[in-house]
C-alpha positions as CSV (number, residue, x, y, z in Angstrom):
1,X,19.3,4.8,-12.8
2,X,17.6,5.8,-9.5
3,X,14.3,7.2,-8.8
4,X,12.7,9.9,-10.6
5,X,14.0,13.5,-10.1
6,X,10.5,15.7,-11.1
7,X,9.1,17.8,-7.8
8,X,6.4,15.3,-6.2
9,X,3.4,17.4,-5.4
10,X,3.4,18.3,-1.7
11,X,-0.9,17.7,-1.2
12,X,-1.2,14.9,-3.1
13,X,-0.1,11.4,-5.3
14,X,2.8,11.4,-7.3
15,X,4.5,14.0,-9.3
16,X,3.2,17.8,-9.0
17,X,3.2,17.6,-13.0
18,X,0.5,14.3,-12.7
19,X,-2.1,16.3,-10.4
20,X,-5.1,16.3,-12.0
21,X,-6.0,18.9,-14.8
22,X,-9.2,21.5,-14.5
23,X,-10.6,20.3,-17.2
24,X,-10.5,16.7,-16.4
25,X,-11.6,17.6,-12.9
26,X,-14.3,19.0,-14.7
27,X,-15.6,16.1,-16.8
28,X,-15.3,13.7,-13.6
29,X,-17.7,15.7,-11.4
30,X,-20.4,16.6,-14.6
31,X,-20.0,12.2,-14.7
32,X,-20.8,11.7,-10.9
33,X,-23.2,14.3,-10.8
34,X,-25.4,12.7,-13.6
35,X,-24.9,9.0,-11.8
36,X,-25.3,10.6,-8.1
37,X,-28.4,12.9,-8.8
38,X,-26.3,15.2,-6.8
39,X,-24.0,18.4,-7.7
40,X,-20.6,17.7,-7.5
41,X,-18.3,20.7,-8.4
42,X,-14.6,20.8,-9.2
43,X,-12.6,22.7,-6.7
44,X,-9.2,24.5,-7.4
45,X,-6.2,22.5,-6.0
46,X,-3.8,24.2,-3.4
47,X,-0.5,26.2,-4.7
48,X,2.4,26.4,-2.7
49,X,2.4,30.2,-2.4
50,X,-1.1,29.7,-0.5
51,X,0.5,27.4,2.1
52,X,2.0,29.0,5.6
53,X,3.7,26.8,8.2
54,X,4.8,27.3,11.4
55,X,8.6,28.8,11.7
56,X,10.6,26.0,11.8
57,X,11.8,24.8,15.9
58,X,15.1,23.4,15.1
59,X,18.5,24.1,12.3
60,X,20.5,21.4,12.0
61,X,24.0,21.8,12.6
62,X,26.3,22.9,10.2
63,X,28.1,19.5,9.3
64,X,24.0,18.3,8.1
65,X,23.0,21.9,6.2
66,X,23.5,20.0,2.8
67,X,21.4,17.3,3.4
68,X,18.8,18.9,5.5
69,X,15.9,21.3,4.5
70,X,13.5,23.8,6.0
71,X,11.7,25.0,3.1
72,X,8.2,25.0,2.5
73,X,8.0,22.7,-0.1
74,X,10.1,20.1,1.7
75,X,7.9,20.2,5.2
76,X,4.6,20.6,3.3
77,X,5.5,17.6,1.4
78,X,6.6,15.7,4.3
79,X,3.4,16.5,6.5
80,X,1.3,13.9,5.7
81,X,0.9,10.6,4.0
82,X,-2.1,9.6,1.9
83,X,-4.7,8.4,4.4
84,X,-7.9,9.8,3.5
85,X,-7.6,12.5,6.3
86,X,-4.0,13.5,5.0
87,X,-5.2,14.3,1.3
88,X,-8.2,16.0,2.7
89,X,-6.3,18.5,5.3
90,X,-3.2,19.0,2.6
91,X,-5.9,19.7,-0.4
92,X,-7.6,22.6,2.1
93,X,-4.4,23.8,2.8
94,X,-4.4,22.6,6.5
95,X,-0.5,22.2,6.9
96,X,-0.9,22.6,11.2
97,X,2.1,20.1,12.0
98,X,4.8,19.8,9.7
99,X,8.4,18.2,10.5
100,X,10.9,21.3,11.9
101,X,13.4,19.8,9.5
102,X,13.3,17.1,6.2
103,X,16.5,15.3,6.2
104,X,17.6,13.8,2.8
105,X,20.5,11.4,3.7
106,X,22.7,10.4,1.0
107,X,25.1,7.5,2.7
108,X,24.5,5.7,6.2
109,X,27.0,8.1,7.5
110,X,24.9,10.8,6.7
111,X,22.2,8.7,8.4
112,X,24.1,8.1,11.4
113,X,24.8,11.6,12.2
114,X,21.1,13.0,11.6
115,X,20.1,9.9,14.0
116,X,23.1,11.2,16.1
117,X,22.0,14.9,16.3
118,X,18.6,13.8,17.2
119,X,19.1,11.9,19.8
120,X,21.6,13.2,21.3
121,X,18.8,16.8,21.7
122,X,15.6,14.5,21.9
123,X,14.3,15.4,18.6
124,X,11.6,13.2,17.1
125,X,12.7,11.1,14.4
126,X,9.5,10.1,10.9
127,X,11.3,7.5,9.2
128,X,10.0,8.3,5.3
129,X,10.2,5.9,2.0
130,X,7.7,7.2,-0.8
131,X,5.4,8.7,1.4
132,X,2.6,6.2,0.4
133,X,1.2,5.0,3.7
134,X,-2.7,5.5,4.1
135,X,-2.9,4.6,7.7
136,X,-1.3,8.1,9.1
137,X,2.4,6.1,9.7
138,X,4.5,8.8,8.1
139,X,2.9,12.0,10.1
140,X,4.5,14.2,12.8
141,X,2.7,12.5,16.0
142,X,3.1,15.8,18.5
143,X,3.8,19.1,19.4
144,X,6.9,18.2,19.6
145,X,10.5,19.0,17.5
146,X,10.8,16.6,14.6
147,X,12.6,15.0,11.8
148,X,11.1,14.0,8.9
149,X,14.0,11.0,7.1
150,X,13.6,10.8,3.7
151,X,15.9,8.3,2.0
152,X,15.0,9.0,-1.2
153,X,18.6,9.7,-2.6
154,X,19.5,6.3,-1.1
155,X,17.8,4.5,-4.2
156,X,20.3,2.1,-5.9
157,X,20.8,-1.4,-6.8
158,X,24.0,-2.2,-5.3
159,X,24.7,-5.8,-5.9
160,X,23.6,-8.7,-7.9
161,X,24.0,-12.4,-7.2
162,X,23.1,-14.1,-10.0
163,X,23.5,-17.8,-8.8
164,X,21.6,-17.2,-5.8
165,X,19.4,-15.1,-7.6
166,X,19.5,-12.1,-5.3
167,X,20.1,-8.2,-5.0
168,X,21.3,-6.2,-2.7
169,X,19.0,-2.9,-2.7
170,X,19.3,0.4,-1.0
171,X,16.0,1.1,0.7
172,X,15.1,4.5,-0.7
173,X,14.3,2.8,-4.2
174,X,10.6,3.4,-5.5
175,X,9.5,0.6,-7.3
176,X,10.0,1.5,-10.6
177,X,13.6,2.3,-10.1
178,X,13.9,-1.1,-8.8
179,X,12.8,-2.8,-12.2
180,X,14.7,-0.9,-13.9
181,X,17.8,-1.7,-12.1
182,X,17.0,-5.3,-12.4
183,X,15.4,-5.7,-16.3
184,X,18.9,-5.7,-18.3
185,X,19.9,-8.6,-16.1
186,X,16.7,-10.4,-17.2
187,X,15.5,-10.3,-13.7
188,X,12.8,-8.9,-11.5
189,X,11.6,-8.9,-7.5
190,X,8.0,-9.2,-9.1
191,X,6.9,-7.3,-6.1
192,X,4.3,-4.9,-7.0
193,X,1.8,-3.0,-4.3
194,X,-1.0,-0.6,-6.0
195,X,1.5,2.1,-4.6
196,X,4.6,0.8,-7.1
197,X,5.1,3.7,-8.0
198,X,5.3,6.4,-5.3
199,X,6.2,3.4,-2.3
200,X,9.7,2.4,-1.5
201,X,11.5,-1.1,-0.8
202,X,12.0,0.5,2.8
203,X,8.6,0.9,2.9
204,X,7.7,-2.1,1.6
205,X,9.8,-4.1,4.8
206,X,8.7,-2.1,7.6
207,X,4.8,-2.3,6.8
208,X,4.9,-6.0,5.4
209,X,3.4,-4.4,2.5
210,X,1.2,-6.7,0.1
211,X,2.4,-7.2,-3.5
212,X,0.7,-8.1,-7.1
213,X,0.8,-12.0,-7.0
214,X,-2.4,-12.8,-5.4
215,X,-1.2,-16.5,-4.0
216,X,1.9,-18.2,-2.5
217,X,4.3,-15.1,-2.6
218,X,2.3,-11.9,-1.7
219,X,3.9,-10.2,1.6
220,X,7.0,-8.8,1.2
221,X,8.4,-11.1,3.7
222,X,8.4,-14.3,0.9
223,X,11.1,-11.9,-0.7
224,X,13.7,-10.7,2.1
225,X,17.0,-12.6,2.6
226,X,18.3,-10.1,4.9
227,X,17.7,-7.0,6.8
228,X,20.5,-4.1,7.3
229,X,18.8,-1.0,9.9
230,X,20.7,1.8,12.0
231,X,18.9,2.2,15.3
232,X,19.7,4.7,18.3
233,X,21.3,2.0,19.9
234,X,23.4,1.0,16.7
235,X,23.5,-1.3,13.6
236,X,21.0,-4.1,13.5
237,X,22.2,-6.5,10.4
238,X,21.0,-10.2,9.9
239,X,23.5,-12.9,8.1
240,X,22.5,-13.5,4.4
241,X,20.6,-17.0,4.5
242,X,17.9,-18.8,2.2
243,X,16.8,-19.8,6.0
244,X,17.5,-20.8,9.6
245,X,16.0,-22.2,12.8
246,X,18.2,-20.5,14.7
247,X,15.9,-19.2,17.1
248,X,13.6,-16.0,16.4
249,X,14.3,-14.5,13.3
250,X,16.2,-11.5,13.3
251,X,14.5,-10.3,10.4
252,X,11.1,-11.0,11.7
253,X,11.5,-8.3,13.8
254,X,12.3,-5.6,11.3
255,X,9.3,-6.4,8.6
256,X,6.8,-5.0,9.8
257,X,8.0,-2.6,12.3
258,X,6.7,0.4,11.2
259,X,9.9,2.5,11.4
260,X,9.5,2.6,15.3
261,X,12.9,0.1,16.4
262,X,15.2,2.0,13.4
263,X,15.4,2.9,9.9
264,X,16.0,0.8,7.5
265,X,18.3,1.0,4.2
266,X,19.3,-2.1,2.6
267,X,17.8,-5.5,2.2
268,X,19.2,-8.8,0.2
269,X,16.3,-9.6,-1.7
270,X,14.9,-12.7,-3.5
271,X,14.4,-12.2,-7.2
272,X,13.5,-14.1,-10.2
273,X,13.5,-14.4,-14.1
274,X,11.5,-12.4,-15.8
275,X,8.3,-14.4,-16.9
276,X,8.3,-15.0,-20.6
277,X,5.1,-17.4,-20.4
278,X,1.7,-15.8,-19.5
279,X,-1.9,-17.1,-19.6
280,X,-5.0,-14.7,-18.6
281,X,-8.7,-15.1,-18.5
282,X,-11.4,-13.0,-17.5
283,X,-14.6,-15.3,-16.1
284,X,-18.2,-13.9,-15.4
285,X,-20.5,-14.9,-12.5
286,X,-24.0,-14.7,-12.1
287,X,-24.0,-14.3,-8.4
288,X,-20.1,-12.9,-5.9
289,X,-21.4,-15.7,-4.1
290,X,-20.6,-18.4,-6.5
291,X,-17.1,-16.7,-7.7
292,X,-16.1,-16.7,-4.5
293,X,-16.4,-20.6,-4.3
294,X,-14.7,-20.9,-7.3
295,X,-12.0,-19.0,-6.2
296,X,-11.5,-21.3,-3.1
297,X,-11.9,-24.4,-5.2
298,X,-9.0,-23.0,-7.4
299,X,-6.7,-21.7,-4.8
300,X,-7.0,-25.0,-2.9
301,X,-5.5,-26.9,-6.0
302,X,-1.9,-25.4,-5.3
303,X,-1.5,-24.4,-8.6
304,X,-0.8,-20.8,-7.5
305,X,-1.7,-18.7,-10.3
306,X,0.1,-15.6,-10.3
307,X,-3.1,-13.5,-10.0
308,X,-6.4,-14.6,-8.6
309,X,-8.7,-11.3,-8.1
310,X,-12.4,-11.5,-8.0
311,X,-14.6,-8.3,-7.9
312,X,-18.5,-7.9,-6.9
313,X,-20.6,-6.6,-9.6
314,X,-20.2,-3.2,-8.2
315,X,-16.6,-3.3,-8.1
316,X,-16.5,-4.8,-11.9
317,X,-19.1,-2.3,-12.8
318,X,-16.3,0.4,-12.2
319,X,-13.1,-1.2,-12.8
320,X,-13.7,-3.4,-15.5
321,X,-17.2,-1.6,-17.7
322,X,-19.3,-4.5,-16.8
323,X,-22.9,-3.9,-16.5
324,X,-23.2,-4.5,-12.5
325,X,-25.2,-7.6,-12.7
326,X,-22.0,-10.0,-12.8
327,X,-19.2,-10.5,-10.5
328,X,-15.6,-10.8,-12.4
329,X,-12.8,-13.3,-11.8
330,X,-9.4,-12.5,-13.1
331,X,-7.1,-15.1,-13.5
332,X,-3.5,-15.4,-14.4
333,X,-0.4,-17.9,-14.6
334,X,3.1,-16.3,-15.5
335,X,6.2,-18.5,-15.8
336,X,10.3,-18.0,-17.0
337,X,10.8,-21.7,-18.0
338,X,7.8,-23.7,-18.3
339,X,4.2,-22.7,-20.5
340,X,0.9,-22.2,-18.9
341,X,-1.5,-22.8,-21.1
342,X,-2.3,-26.1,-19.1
343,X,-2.4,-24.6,-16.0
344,X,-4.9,-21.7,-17.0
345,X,-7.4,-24.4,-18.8
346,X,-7.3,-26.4,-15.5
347,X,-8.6,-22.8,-13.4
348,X,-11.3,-22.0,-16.3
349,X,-12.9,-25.7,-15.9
350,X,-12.8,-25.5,-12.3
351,X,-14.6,-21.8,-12.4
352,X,-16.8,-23.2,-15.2
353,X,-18.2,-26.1,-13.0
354,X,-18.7,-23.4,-10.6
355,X,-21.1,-21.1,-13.1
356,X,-17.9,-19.0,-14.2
357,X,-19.1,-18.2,-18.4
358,X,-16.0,-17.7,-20.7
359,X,-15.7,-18.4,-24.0
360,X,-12.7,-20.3,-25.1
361,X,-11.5,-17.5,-27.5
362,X,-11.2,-15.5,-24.2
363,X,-8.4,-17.5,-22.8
364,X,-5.2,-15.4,-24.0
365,X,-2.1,-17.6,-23.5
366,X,1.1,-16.6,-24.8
367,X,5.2,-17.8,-24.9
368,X,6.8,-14.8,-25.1
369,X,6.6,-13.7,-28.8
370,X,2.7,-12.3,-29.4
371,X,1.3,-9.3,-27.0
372,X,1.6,-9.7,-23.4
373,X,-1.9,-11.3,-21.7
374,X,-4.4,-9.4,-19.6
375,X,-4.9,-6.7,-22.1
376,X,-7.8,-5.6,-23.5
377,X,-11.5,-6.1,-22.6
378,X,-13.0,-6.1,-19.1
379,X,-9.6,-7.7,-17.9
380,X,-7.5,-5.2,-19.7
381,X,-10.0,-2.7,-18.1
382,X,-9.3,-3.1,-14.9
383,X,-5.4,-3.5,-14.8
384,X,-5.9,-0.3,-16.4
385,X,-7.7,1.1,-13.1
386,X,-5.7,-0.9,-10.6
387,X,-2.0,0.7,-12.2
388,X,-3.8,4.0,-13.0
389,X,-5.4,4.6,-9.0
390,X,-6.3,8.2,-8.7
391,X,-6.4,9.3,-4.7
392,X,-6.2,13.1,-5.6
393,X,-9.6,13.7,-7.8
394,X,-11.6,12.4,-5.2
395,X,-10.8,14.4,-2.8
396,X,-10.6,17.7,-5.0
397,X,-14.6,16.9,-5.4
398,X,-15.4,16.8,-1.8
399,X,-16.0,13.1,-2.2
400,X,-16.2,10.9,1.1
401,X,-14.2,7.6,-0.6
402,X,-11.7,5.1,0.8
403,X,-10.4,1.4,1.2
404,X,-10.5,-0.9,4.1
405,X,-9.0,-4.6,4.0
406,X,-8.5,-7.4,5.8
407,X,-8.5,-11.1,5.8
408,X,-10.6,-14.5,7.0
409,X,-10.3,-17.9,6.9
410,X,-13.1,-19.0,4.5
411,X,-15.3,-21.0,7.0
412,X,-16.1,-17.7,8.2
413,X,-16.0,-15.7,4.8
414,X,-19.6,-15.4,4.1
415,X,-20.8,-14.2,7.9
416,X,-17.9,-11.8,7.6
417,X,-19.1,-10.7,4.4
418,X,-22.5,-10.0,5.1
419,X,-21.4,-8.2,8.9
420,X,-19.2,-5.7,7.1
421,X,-21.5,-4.9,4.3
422,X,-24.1,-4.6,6.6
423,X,-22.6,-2.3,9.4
424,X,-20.7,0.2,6.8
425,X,-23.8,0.7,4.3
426,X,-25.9,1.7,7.7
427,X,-23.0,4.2,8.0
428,X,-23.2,5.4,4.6
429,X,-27.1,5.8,5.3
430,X,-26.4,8.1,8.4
431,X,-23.3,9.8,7.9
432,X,-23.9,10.3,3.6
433,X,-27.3,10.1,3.1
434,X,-26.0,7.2,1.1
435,X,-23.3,5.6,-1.0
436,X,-21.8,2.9,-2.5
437,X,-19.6,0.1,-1.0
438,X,-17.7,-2.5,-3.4
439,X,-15.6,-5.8,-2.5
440,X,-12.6,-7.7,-4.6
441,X,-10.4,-10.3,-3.7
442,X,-6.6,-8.9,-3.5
443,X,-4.8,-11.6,-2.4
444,X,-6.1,-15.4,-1.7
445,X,-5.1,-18.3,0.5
446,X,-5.8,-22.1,0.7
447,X,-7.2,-21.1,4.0
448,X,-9.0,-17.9,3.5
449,X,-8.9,-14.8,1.3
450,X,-8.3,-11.3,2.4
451,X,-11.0,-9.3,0.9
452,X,-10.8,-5.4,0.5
453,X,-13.2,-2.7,0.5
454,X,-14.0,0.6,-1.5
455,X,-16.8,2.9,0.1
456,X,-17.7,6.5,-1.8
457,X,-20.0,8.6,-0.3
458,X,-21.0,12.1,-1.0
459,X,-19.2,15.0,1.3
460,X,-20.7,17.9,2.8
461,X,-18.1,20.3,2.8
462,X,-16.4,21.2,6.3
463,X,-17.5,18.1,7.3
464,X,-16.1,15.2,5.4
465,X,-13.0,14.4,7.8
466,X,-15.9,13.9,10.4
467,X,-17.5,11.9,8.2
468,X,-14.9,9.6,7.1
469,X,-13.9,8.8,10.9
470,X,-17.8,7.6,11.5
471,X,-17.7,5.5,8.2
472,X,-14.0,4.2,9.1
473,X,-14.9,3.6,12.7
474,X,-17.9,1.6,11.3
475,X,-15.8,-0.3,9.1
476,X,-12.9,-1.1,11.4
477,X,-15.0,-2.3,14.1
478,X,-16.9,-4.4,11.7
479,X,-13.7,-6.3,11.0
480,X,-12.6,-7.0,14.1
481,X,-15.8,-8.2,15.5
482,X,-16.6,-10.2,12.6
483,X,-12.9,-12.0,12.9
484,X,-10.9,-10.2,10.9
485,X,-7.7,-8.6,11.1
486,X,-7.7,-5.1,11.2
487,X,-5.0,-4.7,8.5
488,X,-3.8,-7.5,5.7
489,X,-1.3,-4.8,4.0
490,X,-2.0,-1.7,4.9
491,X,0.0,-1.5,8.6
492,X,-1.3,-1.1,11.7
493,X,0.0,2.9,11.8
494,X,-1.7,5.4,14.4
495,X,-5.1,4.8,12.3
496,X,-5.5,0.9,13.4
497,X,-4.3,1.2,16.7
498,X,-7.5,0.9,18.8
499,X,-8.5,-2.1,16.6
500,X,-4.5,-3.5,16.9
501,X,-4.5,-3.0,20.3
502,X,-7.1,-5.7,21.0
503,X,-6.1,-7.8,18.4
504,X,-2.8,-8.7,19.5
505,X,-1.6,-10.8,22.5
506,X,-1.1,-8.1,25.7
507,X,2.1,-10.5,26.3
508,X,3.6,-9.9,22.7
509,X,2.6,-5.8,23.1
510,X,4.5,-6.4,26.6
511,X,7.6,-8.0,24.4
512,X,7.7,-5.6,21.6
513,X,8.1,-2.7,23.8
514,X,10.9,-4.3,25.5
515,X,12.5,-4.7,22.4
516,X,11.9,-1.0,21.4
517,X,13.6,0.2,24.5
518,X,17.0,-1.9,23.9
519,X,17.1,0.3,20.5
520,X,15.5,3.7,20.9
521,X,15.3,3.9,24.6
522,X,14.1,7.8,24.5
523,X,11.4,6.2,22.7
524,X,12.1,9.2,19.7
525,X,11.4,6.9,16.8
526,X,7.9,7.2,15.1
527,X,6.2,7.0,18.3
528,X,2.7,6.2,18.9
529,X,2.7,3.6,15.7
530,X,2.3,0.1,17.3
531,X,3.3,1.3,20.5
532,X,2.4,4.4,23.0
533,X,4.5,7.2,22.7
């Protein structure tokens, strides 16, 4: 089946079909500008005949023309990712450093002789999966020559293993393509980021990406069996195990590595039935302060509901229509063999003795046979929001607006809490005049949740890149002084570097650049992500 074939729009998310309409452009900005007090006007989105790039530096050679590209399109799209920055330059038609050349590898050997070619000339090599990453991962890093690898058309389920319940999958697949590949089997990897759709199981591995079950499995690394990656120095493959202590793990390694020791493009993964028993409740709290306990208490039991998502009253005000008094706590069990009505009526009377107000109609549970849970109402409302995300009207009305996230144990939750509202809302103050900053629960451990953060803030235009970097740099430091990590699932990239830097142990930095120059000892793969170039 594959990945979708429609042009993806080269300034913003998704398909150049989905980029937001005029009209509805329109309606958004005469909506913010009633709630702001502030004009907010639509402005027209970027066509490619408006965009000039710099004459491309390299041509590959003749045995790579069919897989290789140096039109416009292809190194406008490949120019940026979808950090706040990245939308904003692509959107006013800032296109100053785009790869030389996108390659579109359809087999390894392909692969291996793009790698080949640029390393054997000392041409920078952008491993690319969906093009989803928000932390500037997937963006030329210098004046030099580059690459830009797309492994788009490297997108298919390859092999099933239905005793073991596993699948071997090509690393190009977007999420979608994935499910689809894996539904007539009666089977799913259950693995789904708030970038499903445009982000890649490549992608997924080498930024330890974050996925829809909010307890026990979350990180892609619960899922991977094995790793297969080409790197400069050769083929790095790990043996298909359910585990091993045989010494460091192999795989350990890859996850997480940014596409700076090789690129990956395969993985055995873990997968599962698909759930036929679901049970959903939305709960209501006076205060974020009492959710979040009851989301502790709840998480603590082990039950491991399948979601557990709270959101602040701001954040339920937007996502979910509620009236911005009351915070929101979404819970869900889903199961292939067993029913979970049980287990949902445990959580509701452990958020009830905790202030949570539900009514007992409001707990949907089903086997299989009536409509799916979690649709409908305020719950409904915001799985609407959360599959729907939007990155490109924002920017198109000069809006200042991103997401920051991290993670704490929960001794320290509310300090942390109250530091980063604190420091960003001062920055919204100075660098906005003002704004609004909102909190929900994405994922949650026994030992601490990782909270993330949405901040929007009014633009003034020419200067909202500047502004963004104050607000970030507000936020970032907020998070690391407070105890946090500087990233939870949105990588490390050339964005959280400072923060990374200091976060880690000097001896591991020391370690992992040894390991980077046994495989790319030019040092020609995505440098300056989690390492100096």
């Amino acid at each position: 089946m594959g990945n979708p074939t429609g042009r993806r729009s080269f300034w913003g998310w998704g398909l150049a079909a989905d980029e937001p309409s005029l009209e509805a452009r329109q309606r958004l900005a005469a909506y913010l500008s009633e709630r702001s007090g502030r004009e907010i006007t639509a402005r027209p989105c970027p066509t490619i005949d408006e965009i000039e790039l710099p004459a491309p530096r390299l041509h590959p050679p003749a045995a790579l023309a069919s897989c290789c590209s140096t039109e416009t399109w292809d190194r406008a799209e490949h120019t940026y990712g979808q950090a706040f920055p990245d939308r904003h330059l692509a959107f006013n038609r800032r296109f100053d450093r785009p790869p030389d050349v996108v390659a579109f590898p359809s087999t390894e050997a392909e692969l291996a002789a793009v790698m080949d070619w640029c390393h054997d000339t000392g041409i920078v090599m952008v491993p690319y999966g969906g093009g989803s990453s928000v932390v500037e991962g997937v963006n030329v890093p210098d004046d030099r020559p580059a690459v830009s690898i797309d492994l788009r058309r490297l997108d298919q389920v390859l092999e099933i293993d239905h005793v073991s319940r596993a699948a071997r999958i090509q690393a190009g697949a977007l999420g979608p393509a994935i499910e689809a590949e894996l539904k007539p089997h009666r089977l799913t990897l259950r693995h789904f980021p708030q970038s499903f759709q445009w982000s890649t199981l490549g992608g997924w591995i080498a930024t330890r990406s974050g996925g829809h079950y909010a307890t026990n499995h979350t990180h892609i690394d619960d899922f991977v069996e094995s790793t297969r990656m080409l790197t400069p120095a050769g083929w790095w493959e790990s043996r298909r195990l359910p585990g091993s202590g045989a010494g460091p793990s192999p795989d350990r390694l890859v996850i997480g590595s940014e596409g700076t020791l090789g690129v990956i493009t395969e993985a055995w993964m873990r997968v599962q039935r698909r759930p036929t028993f679901r049970a959903t409740a939305g709960i209501t709290f006076p205060s974020w302060e009492a959710g979040c306990e009851a989301v502790r208490a709840i998480v603590q039991t082990k039950t491991w509901p399948a979601n557990l998502r709270i959101l602040d009253p701001g954040q339920a005000a937007s996502d979910a229509g509620l009236d911005g008094t009351q915070s929101l706590l979404i819970v869900g069990f889903e199961s292939a063999e067993l029913p979970q009505g049980e287990l949902i009526r445990a959580a509701v009377d452990i958020a009830r003795g905790h202030g949570g107000l539900v009514d007992d109609a409001a707990v949907k549970v089903s086997d299989g046979a009536a409509e799916p849970t979690g649709r409908g109402g305020a719950v409904g409302a915001w799985r609407d929001a959360f599959v729907g995300v939007d990155l490109n009207t924002p920017v198109a009305l000069g809006l200042v607006a991103d997401t920051f996230e991290s993670a704490i144990t929960w001794e320290r939750w509310p300090e942390f809490d109250a530091v980063v509202r604190e420091r960003v809302a001062q920055a919204l103050d100075e660098v906005c005049g003002g704004g609004t900053l909102s909190c929900r629960f994405t994922h949650v451990y026994v030992d601490g949740p990782a909270p993330y953060y949405t901040f929007v803030g009014a633009g003034r235009q020419g200067s909202e890149i500047e502004q963004w970097r104050e607000i970030k740099h507000a936020a970032s430091e907020a998070v690391l002084a407070a105890g946090g990590t500087i990233t939870h699932h949105h990588a490390v990239g050339r964005m959280h570097r400072p923060q990374y830097d200091r976060q880690r142990p000097d001896l591991f930095a020391a370690a992992f650049a040894a390991a980077k120059r046994a495989v790319d000892p030019q040092g020609l793969l995505n440098p300056g992500v989690l390492l100096d170039a």
